[in-house]
ROMI-390257 format. One record per residue: residue number from 1; residue in one letter; chain; z, x, y of N, C-alpha, C in turn. Coordinates in nm, 4 decimals. Each point is the difference from the previous one (the first is absolute). Layout:
<sites>
+-----+---+---+----------+----------+----------+----------+----------+----------+----------+----------+----------+
|   k | r | c |      n.w |      n.u |      n.v |     ca.w |     ca.u |     ca.v |      c.w |      c.u |      c.v |
+-----+---+---+----------+----------+----------+----------+----------+----------+----------+----------+----------+
| NUM | a | A |        Z |        X |        Y |        Z |        X |        Y |        Z |        X |        Y |
...
+-----+---+---+----------+----------+----------+----------+----------+----------+----------+----------+----------+
</sites>
This chain:
<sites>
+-----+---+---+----------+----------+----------+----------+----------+----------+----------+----------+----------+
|   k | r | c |      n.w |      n.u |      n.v |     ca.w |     ca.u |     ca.v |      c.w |      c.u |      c.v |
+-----+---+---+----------+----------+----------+----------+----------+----------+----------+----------+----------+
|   1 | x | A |   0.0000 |   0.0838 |  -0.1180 |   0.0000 |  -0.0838 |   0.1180 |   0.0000 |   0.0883 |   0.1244 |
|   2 | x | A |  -0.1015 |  -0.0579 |   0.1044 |   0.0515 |   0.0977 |   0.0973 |   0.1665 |  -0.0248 |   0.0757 |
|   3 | x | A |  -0.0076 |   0.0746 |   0.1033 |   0.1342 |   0.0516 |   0.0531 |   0.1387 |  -0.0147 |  -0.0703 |
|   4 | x | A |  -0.0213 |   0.1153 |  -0.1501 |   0.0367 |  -0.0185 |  -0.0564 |   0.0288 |   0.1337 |  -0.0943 |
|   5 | x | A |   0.0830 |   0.0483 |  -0.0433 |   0.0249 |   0.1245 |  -0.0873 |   0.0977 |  -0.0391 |  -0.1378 |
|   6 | x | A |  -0.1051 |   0.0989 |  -0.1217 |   0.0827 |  -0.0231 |  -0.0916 |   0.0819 |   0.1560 |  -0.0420 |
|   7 | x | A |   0.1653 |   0.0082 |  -0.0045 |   0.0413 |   0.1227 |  -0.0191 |   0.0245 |   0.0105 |  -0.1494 |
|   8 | x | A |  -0.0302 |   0.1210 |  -0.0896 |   0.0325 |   0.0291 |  -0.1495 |   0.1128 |   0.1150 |   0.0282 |
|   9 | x | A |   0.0800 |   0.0172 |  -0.0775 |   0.1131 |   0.0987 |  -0.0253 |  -0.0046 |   0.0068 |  -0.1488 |
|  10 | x | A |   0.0035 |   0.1228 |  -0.0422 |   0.0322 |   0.0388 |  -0.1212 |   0.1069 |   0.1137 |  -0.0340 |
|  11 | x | A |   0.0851 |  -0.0071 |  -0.0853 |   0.0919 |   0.0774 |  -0.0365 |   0.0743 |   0.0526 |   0.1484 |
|  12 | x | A |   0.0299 |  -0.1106 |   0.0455 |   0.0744 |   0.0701 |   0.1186 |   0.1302 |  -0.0501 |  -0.0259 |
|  13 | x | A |   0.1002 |   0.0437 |   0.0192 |   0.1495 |   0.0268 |  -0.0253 |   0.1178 |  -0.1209 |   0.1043 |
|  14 | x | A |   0.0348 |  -0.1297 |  -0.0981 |   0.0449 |  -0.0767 |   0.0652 |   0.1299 |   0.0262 |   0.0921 |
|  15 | x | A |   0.0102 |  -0.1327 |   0.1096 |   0.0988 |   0.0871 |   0.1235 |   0.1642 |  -0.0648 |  -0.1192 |
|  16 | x | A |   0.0866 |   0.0772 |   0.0793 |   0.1573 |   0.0125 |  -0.0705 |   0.0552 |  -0.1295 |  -0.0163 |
|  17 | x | A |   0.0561 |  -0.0734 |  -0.0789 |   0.0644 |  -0.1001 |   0.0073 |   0.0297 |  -0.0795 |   0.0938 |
|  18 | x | A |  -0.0125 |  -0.0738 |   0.0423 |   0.0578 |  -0.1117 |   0.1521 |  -0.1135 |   0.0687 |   0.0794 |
|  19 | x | A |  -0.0622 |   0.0591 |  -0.0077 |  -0.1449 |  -0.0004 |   0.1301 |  -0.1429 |  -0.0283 |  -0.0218 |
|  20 | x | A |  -0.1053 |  -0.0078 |   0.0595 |  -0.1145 |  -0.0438 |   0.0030 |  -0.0694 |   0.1291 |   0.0610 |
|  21 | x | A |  -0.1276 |  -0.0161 |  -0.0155 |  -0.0931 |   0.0899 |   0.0671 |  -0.0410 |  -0.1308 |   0.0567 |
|  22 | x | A |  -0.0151 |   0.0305 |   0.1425 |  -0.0856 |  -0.1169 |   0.1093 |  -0.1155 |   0.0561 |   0.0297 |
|  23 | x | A |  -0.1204 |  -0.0553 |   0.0278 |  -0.1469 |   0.0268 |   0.0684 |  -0.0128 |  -0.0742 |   0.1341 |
|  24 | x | A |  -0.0546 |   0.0872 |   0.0835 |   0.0303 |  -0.0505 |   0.1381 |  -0.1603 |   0.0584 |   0.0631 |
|  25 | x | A |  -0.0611 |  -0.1223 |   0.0752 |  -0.1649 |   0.0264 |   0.0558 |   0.0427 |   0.0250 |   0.0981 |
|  26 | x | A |  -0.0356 |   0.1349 |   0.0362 |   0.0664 |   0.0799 |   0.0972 |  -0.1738 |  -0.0513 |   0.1555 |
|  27 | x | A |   0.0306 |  -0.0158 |   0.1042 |  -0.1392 |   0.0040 |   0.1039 |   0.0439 |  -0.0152 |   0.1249 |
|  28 | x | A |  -0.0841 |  -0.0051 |   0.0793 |   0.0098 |   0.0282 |   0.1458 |   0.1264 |  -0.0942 |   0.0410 |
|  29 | x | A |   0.0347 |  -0.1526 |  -0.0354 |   0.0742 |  -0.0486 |   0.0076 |   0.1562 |   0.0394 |  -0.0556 |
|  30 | x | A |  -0.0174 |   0.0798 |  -0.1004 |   0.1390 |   0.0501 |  -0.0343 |  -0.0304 |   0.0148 |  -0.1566 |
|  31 | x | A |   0.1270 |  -0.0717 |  -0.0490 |  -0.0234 |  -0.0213 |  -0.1318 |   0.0859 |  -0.1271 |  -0.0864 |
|  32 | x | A |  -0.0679 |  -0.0177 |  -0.0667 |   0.0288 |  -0.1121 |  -0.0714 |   0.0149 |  -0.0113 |  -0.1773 |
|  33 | x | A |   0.0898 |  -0.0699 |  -0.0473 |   0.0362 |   0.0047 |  -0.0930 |  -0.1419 |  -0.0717 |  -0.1405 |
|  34 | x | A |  -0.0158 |   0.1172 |  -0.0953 |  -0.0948 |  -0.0629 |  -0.1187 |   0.0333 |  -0.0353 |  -0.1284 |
|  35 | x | A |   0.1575 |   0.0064 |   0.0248 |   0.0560 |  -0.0507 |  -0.1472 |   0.1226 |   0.1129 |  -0.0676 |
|  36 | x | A |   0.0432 |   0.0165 |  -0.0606 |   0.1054 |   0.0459 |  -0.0621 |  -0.0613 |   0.0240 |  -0.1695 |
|  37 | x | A |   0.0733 |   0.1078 |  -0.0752 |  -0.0215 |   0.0520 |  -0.1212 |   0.1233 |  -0.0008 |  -0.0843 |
|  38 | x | A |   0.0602 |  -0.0375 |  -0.0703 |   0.1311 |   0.0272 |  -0.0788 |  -0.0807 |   0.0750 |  -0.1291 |
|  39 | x | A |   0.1527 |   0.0165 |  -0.0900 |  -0.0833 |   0.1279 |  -0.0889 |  -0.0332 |  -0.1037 |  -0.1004 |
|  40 | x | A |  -0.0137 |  -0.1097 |  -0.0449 |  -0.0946 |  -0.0551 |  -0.0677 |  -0.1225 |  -0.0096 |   0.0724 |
|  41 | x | A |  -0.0523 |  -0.0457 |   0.1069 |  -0.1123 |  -0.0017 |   0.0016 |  -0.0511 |   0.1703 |   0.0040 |
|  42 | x | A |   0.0426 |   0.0869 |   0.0738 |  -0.0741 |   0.1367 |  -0.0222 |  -0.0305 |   0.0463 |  -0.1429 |
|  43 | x | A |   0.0946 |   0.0032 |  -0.0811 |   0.0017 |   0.0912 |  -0.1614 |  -0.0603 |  -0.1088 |  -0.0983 |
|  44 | x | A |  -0.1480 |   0.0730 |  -0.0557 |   0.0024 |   0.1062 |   0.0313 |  -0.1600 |   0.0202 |   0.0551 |
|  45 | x | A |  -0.0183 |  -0.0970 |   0.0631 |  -0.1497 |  -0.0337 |   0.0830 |   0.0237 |  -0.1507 |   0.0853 |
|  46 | x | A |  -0.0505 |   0.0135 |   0.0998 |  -0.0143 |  -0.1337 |   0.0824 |  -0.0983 |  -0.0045 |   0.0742 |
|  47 | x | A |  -0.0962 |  -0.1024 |   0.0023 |  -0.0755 |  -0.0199 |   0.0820 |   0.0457 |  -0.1046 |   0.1410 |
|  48 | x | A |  -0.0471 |   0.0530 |   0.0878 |   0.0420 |  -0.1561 |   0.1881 |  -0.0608 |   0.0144 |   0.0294 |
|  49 | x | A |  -0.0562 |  -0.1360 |   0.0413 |  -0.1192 |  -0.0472 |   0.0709 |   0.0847 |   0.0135 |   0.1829 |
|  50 | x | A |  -0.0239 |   0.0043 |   0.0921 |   0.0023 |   0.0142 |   0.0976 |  -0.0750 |  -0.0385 |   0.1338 |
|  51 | x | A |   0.0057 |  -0.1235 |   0.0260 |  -0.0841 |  -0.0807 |   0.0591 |   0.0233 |   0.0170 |   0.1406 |
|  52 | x | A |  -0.0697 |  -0.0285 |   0.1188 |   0.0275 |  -0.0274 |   0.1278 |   0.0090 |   0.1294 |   0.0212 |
|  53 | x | A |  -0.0803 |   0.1490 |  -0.0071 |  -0.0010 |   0.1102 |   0.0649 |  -0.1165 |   0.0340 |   0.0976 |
|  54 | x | A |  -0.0502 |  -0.0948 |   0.0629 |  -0.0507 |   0.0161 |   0.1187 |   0.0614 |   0.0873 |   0.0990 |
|  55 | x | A |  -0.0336 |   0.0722 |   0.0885 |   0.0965 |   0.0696 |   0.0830 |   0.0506 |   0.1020 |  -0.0193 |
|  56 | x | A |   0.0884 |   0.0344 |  -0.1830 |   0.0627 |   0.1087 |  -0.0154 |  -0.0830 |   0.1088 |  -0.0585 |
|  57 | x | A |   0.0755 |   0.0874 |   0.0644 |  -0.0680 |   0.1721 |  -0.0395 |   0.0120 |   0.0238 |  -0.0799 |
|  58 | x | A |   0.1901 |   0.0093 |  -0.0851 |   0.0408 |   0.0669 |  -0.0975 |   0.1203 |  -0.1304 |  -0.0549 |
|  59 | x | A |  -0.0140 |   0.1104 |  -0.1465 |   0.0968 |  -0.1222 |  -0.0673 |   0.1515 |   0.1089 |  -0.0278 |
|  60 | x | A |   0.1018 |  -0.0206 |   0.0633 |   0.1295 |   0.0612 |  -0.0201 |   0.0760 |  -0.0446 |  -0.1236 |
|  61 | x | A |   0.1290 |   0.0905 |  -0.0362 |   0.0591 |  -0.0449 |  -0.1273 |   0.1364 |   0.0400 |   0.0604 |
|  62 | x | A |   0.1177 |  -0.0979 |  -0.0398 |   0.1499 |   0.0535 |   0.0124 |   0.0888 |  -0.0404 |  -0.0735 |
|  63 | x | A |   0.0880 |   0.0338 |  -0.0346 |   0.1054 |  -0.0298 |  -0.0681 |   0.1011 |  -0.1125 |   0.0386 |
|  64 | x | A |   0.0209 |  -0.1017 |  -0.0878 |   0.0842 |  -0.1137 |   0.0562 |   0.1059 |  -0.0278 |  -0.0483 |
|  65 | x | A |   0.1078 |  -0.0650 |   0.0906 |   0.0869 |  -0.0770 |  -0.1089 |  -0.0612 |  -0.1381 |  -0.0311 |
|  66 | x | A |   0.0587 |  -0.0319 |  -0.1291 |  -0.0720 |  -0.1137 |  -0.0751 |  -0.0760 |  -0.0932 |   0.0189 |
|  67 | x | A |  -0.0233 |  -0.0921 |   0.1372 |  -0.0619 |  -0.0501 |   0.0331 |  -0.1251 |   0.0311 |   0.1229 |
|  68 | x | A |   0.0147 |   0.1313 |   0.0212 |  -0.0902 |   0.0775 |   0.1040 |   0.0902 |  -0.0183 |   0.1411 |
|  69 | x | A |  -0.1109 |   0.0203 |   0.0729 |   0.0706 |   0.0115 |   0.1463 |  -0.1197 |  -0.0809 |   0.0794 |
|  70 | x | A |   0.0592 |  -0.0180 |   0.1420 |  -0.1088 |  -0.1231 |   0.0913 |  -0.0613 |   0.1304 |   0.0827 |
|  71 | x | A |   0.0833 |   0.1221 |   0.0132 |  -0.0699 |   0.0947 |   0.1335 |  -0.0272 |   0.1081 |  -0.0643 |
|  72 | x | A |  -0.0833 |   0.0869 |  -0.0126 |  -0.0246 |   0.1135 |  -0.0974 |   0.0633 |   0.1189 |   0.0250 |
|  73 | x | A |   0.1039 |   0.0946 |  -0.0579 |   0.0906 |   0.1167 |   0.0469 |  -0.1124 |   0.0513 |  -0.0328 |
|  74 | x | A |   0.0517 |   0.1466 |   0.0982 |  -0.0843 |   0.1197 |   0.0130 |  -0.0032 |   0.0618 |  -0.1191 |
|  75 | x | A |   0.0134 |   0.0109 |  -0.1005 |   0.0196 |   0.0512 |  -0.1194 |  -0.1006 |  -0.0334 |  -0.0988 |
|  76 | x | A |  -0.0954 |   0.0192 |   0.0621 |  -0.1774 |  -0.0644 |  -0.0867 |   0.0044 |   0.1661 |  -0.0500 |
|  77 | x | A |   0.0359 |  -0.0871 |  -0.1998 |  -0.0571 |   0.1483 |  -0.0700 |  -0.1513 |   0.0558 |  -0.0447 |
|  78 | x | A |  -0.0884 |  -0.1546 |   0.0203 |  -0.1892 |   0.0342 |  -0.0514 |  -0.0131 |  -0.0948 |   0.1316 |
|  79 | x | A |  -0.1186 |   0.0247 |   0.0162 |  -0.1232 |  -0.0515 |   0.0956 |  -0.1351 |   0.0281 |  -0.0597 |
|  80 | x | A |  -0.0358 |  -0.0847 |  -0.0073 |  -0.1789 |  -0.0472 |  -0.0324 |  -0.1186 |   0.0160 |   0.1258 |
|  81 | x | A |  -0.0716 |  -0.0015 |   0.0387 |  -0.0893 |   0.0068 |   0.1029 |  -0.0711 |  -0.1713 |  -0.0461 |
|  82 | x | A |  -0.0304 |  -0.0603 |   0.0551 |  -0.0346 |  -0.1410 |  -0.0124 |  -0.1516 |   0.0532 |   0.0160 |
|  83 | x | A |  -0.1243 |   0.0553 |   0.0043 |  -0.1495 |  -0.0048 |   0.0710 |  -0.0743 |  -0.0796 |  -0.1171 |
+-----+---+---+----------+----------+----------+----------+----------+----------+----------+----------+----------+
</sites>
């Protein structure tokens, strides 16, 4: 579909108990939240669809407590380039 991204992860190493990995469409406007990861959905492959990325450059990753967060801490451990 357009304006639209699909992300694959493989063998990547789920986050610690009580946290999430969050995805956040990072763009000129700021950034905005693309969903949350617990370690069932990561281990030990996940595919996300990622809709509504009009606008953003890059796709950020951070560490959460369990239900994610509304404002994104500075503590983005991957970034994607969105082109």
């Amino acid at each position: 579909a357009r304006d639209a991204a699909v992300l694959v992860m493989n063998s990547v190493a789920p986050p610690e108990k009580g946290y999430v990995y969050q995805m956040w469409l990072v763009g000129d406007d700021g950034a905005h939240s693309a969903g949350t990861m617990d370690a069932a959905a990561v281990s030990p492959s996940t595919t996300a669809v990622l809709p509504d990325i009009d606008g953003s450059q890059r796709l950020a990753f951070t560490v959460e407590p369990g239900g994610g967060s509304e404002q994104p801490p500075s503590a983005v451990f991957a970034s994607l380039p969105l082109i």
